[in-house]
C-alpha positions in Angstrom: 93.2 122.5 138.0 93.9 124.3 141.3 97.0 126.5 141.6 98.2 128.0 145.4 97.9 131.4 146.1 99.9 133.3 144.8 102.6 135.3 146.9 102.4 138.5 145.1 99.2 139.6 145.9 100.2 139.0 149.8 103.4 141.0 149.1 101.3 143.9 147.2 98.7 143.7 150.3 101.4 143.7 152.7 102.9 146.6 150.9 100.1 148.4 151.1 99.3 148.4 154.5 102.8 148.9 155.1 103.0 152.3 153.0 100.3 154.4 155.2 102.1 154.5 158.3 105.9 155.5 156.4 104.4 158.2 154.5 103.5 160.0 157.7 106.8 159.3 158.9 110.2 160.4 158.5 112.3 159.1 156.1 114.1 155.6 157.1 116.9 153.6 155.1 115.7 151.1 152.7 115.6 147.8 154.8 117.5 144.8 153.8 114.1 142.8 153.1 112.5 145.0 150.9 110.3 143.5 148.2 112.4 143.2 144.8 110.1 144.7 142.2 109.1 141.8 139.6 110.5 141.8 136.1 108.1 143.5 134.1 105.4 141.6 132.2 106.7 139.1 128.8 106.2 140.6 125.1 105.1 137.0 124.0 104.2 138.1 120.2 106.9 138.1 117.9 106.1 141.0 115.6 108.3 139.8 113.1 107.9 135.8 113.2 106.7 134.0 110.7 103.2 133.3 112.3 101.8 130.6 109.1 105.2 128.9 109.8 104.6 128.9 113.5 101.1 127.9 113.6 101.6 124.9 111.0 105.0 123.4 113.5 102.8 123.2 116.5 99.7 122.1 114.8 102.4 119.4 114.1 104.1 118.9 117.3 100.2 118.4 118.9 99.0 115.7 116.4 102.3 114.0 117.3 102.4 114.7 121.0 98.8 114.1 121.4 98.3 117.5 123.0 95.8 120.2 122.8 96.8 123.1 121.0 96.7 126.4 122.2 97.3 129.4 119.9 96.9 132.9 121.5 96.2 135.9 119.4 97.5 139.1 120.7 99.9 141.7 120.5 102.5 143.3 122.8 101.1 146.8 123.0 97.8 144.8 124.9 97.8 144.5 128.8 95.5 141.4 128.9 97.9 139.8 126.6 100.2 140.0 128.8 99.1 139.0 132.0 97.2 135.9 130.1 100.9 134.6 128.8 102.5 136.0 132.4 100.1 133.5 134.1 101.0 130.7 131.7 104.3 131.0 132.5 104.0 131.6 136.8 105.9 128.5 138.6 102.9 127.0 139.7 101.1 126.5 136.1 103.7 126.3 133.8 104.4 122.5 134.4 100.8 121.5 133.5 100.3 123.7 130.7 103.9 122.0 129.1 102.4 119.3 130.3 98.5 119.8 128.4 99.1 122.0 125.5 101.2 122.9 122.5 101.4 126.7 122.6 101.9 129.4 120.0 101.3 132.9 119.9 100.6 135.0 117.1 101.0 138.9 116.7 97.9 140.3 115.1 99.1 143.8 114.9 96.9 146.2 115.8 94.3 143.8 114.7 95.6 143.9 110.7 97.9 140.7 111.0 97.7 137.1 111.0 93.8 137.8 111.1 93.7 135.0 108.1 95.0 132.5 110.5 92.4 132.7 113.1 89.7 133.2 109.6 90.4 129.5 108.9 88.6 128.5 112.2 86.1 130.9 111.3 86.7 133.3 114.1 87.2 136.7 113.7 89.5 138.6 115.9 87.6 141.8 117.6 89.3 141.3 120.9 92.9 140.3 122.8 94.1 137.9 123.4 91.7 135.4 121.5 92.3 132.1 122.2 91.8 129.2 120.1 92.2 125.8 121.3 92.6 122.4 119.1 92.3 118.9 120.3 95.1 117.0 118.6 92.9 115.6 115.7 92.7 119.4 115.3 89.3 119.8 115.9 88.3 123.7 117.8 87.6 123.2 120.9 86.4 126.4 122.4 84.2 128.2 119.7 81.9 129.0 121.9 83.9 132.0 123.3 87.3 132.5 122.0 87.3 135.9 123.7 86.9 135.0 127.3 90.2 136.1 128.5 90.0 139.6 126.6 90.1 140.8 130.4 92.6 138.8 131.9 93.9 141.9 133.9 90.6 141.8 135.5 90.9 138.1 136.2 92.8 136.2 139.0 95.1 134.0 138.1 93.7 131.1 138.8 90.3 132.3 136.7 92.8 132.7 133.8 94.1 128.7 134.5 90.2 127.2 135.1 89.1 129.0 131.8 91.8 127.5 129.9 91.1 123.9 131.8 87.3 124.7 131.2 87.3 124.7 127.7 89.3 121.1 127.5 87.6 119.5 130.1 89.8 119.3 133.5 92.0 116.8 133.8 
């Protein structure tokens, strides 16, 4: 799945090269256009959600839906947590991943919570976010490397997307 480029790092290019030339100069009013600063990054983990109760309601809602389930390990205090669940949600890929997945996230903590959960799939969490995705027979998916977004800061957008896609098969 291909998403289109995503204005922001034009605007944060285009900021940049505009910021050189102004610091030199002398101070200007703000101008009408400026670029609005985002909203910051989503705290996606509920700290103190039920996560069992969670997990088992959208294990359910895939078997029914037919969907692939996708349950994302993490906590709030991480960076790569939140830029994985900040990409999930951009304009351009939220539609398709509605679309292609169930999707629940689970606070681990400071890795000492919900780590049972992840247990029952025989993965054991060393890294966030760790993803683990079910078919809807609930079969694991991507045990080969539940860990691959662990640097999603480091990752483009649409790396984050075609990892997710790669470990279903795209569609």
């Amino acid at each position: 799945m291909k998403i289109r480029a995503l204005k922001i790092q034009h605007v944060i290019l285009a900021g940049l090269i505009g910021l050189a030339p102004a610091a030199y100069a002398a101070p200007q009013a703000p101008k009408t256009d400026a670029v609005k600063l985002q909203a910051p990054l989503p705290l996606p983990y509920d700290e103190a959600g039920d996560a069992k109760a969670a997990v088992a309601a959208a294990i359910a809602k895939a078997k029914a839906s037919g969907k692939h389930l996708l349950i994302d390990f993490g906590g709030n205090w991480c960076p790569d947590c939140r830029v994985f669940s900040a990409v999930l949600e951009l304009p351009d890929v939220a539609p398709a991943i509605k679309r292609d997945f169930e999707f629940v996230s689970v606070d681990v903590g400071r890795f000492n919570k919900n780590l049972d959960i992840a247990a029952t799939y025989g993965v054991t969490i060393k890294a966030a976010p760790t993803v683990i995705i079910l078919d809807p027979s609930g079969k694991f998916v991507n045990a080969g490397n539940p860990t691959a977004l662990s640097n999603a800061r480091a990752m483009t957008p649409q790396a984050i997307v075609d990892t997710v896609y790669g470990w279903v098969g795209a569609r």
